[in-house]
N, CA, C and O atoms as a DFTB+ gen file, in Angstrom:
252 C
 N C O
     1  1      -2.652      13.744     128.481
     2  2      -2.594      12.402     128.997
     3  2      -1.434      12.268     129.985
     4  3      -1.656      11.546     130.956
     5  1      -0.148      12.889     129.887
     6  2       0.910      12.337     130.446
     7  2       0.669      13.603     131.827
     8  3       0.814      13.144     132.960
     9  1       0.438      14.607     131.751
    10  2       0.460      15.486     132.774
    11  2      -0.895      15.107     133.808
    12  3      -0.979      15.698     134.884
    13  1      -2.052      13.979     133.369
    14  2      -3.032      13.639     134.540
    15  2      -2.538      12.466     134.997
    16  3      -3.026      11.950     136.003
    17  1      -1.365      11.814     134.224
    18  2      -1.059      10.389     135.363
    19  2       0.505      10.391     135.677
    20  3       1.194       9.411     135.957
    21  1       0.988      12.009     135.538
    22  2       3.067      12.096     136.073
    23  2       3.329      13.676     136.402
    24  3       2.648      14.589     135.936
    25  1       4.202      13.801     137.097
    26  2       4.747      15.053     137.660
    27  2       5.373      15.411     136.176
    28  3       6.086      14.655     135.517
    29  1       5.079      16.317     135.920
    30  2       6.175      16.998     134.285
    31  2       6.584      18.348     134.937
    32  3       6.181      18.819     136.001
    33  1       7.562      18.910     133.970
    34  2       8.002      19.887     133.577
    35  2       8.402      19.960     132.261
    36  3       9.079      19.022     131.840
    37  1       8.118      20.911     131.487
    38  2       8.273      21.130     130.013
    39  2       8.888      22.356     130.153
    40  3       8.858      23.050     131.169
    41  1       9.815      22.780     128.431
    42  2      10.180      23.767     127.990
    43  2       9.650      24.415     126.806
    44  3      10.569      24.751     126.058
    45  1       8.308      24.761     126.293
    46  2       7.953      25.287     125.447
    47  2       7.450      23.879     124.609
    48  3       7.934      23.532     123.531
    49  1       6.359      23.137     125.354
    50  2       6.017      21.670     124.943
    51  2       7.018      20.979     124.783
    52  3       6.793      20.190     123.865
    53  1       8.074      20.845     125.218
    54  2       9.501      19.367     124.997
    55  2       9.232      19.166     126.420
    56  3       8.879      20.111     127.125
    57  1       9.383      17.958     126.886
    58  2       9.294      17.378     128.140
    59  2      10.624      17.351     128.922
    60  3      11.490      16.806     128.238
    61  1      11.159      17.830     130.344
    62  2      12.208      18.402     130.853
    63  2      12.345      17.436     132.112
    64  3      13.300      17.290     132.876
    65  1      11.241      16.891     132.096
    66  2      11.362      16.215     133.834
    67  2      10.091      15.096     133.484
    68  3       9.109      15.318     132.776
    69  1      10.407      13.933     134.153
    70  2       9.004      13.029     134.683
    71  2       9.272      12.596     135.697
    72  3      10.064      11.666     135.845
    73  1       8.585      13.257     136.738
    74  2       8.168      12.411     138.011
    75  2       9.638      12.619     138.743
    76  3      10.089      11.840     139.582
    77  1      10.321      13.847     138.256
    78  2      11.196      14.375     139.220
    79  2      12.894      14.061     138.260
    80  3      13.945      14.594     138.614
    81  1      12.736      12.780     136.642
    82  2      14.111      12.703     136.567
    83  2      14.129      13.588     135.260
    84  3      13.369      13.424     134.306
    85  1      15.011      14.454     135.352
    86  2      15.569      15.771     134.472
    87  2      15.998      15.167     133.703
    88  3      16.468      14.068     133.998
    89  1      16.011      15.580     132.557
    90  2      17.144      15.814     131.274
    91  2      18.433      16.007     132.177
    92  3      18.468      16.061     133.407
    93  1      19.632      16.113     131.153
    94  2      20.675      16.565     131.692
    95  2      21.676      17.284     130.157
    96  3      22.691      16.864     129.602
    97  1      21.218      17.922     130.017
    98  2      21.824      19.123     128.775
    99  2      23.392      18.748     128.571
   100  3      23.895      18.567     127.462
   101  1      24.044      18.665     129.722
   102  2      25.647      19.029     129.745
   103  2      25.886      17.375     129.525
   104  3      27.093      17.194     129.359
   105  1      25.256      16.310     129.477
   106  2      25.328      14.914     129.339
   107  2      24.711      14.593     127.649
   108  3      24.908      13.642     126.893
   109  1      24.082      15.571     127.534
   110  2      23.325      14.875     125.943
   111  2      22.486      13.689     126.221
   112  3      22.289      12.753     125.447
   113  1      21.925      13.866     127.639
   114  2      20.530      12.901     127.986
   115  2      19.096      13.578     127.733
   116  3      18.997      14.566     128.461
   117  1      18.092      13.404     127.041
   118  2      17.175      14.376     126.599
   119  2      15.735      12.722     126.548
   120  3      15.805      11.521     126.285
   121  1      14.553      13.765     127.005
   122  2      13.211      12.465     127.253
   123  2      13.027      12.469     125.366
   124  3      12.984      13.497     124.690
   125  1      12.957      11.291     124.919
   126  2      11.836      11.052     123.468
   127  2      10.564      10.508     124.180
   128  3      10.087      10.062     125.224
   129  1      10.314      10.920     122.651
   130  2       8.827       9.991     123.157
   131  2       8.589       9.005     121.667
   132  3       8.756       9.397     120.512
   133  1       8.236       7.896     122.035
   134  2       7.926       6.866     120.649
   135  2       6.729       6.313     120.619
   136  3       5.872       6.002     121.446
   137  1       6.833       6.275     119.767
   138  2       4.851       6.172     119.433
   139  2       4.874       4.795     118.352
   140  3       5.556       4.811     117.327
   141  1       4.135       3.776     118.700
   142  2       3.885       2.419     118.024
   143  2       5.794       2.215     117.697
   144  3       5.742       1.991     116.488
   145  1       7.229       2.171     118.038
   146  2       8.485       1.508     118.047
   147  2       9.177       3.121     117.072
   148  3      10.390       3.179     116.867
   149  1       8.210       4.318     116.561
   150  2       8.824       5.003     116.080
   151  2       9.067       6.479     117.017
   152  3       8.188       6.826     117.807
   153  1      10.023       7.097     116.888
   154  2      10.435       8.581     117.571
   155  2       9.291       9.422     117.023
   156  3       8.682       9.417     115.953
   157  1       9.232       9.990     117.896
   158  2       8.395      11.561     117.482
   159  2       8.924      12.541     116.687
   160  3      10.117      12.824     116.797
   161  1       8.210      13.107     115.894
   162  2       9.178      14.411     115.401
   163  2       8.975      15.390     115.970
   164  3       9.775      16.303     115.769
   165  1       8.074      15.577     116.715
   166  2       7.530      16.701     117.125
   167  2       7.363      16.807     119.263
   168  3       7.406      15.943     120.138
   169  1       7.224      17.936     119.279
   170  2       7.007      18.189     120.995
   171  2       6.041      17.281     121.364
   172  3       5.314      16.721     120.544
   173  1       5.964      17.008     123.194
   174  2       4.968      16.439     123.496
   175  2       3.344      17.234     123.260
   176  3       2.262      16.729     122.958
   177  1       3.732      18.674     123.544
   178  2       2.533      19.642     123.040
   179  2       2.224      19.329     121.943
   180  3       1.015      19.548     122.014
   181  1       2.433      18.893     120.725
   182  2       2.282      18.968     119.104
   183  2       1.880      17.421     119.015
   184  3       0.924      17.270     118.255
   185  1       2.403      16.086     119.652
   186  2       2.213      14.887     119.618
   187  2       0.872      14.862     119.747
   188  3       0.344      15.833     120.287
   189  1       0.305      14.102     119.427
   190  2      -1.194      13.272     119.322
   191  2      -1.393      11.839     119.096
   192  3      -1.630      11.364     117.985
   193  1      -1.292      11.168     120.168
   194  2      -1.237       9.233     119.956
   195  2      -3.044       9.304     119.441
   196  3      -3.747      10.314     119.473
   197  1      -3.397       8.127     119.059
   198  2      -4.222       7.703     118.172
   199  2      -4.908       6.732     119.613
   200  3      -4.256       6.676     120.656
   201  1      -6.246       6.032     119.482
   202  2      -6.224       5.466     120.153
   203  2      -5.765       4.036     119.801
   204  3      -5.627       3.605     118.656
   205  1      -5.540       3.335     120.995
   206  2      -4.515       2.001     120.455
   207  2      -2.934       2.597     120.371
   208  3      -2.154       1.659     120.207
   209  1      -2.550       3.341     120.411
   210  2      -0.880       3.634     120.119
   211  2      -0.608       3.220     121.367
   212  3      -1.302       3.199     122.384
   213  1       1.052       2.729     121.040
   214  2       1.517       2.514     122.309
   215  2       2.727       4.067     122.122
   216  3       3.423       4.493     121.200
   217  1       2.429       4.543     123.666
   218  2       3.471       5.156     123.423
   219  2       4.330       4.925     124.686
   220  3       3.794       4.457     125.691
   221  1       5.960       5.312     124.666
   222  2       6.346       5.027     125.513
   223  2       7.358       6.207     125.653
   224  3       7.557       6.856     124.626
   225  1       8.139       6.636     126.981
   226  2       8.941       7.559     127.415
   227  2      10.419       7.364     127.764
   228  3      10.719       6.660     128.728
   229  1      11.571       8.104     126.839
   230  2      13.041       7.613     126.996
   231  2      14.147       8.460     127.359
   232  3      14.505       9.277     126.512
   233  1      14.717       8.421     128.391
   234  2      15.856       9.342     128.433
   235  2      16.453       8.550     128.398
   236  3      16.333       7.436     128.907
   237  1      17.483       9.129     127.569
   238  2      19.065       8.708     126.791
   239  2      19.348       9.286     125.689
   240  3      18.571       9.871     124.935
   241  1      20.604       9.113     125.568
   242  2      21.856      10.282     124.995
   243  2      21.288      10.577     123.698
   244  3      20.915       9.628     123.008
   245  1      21.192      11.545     123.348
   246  2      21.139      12.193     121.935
   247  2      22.188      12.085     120.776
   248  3      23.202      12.777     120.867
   249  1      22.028      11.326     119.772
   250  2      22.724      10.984     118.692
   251  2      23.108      12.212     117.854
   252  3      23.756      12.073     116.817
Protein backbone atom coordinates (compact mmCIF):
# COMPACT_ATOMS: atom_id res chain seq x y z
CA UNK A 1 0.00 0.00 0.00
CA UNK A 2 2.51 2.64 1.06
CA UNK A 3 5.14 1.88 -1.78
CA UNK A 4 2.03 2.41 -4.74
CA UNK A 5 1.07 5.90 -3.31
CA UNK A 6 5.10 7.28 -1.78
CA UNK A 7 8.73 7.23 -2.72
CA UNK A 8 10.21 4.65 0.17
CA UNK A 9 13.31 3.31 1.05
CA UNK A 10 13.50 0.49 3.56
CA UNK A 11 16.14 -1.47 5.55
CA UNK A 12 15.22 -5.06 5.70
CA UNK A 13 11.22 -4.06 5.85
CA UNK A 14 11.71 -0.89 8.53
CA UNK A 15 10.91 2.17 6.57
CA UNK A 16 14.17 4.61 6.04
CA UNK A 17 12.77 7.39 3.86
CA UNK A 18 9.16 8.74 2.63
CA UNK A 19 9.01 10.76 -0.21
CA UNK A 20 12.66 11.75 0.21
CA UNK A 21 12.59 12.59 4.41
CA UNK A 22 15.24 10.11 6.06
CA UNK A 23 15.46 8.89 9.40
CA UNK A 24 18.33 10.40 11.04
CA UNK A 25 20.21 7.58 13.26
CA UNK A 26 22.78 10.09 14.88
CA UNK A 27 19.44 12.25 16.07
CA UNK A 28 17.30 9.22 17.40
CA UNK A 29 14.61 10.34 14.69
CA UNK A 30 13.25 6.93 13.30
CA UNK A 31 9.51 6.59 10.90
CA UNK A 32 6.66 4.48 13.27
CA UNK A 33 3.91 3.49 11.95
CA UNK A 34 0.41 3.46 14.10
CA UNK A 35 -2.33 1.65 13.33
CA UNK A 36 -6.06 2.65 14.78
CA UNK A 37 -3.84 5.47 17.80
CA UNK A 38 -1.54 2.25 18.56
CA UNK A 39 2.48 1.73 17.49
CA UNK A 40 3.38 -1.18 15.53
CA UNK A 41 5.45 -3.84 16.82
CA UNK A 42 6.54 -5.02 13.93
CA UNK A 43 8.28 -3.83 10.32
CA UNK A 44 6.34 -2.20 7.66
CA UNK A 45 7.06 -5.66 5.69
CA UNK A 46 5.42 -7.77 8.66
CA UNK A 47 2.49 -4.95 9.30
CA UNK A 48 -0.91 -5.79 7.87
CA UNK A 49 -3.76 -2.91 8.43
CA UNK A 50 -7.20 -4.50 8.35
CA UNK A 51 -9.61 -2.87 6.24
CA UNK A 52 -11.02 0.30 7.96
CA UNK A 53 -7.62 0.85 9.99
CA UNK A 54 -6.40 4.06 10.10
CA UNK A 55 -2.94 4.05 9.76
CA UNK A 56 -0.71 6.81 9.98
CA UNK A 57 3.26 7.66 9.47
CA UNK A 58 5.76 9.37 12.26
CA UNK A 59 9.16 10.55 12.44
CA UNK A 60 10.30 11.50 15.79
CA UNK A 61 12.76 10.78 18.42
CA UNK A 62 12.95 7.37 19.78
CA UNK A 63 12.24 6.90 23.49
Amino acid sequence: MLQDNFKIADDKGMITSINGVSQDEKAGRYWFIEINGKFATKGAKETKPKNGDKVSFDLHEAN
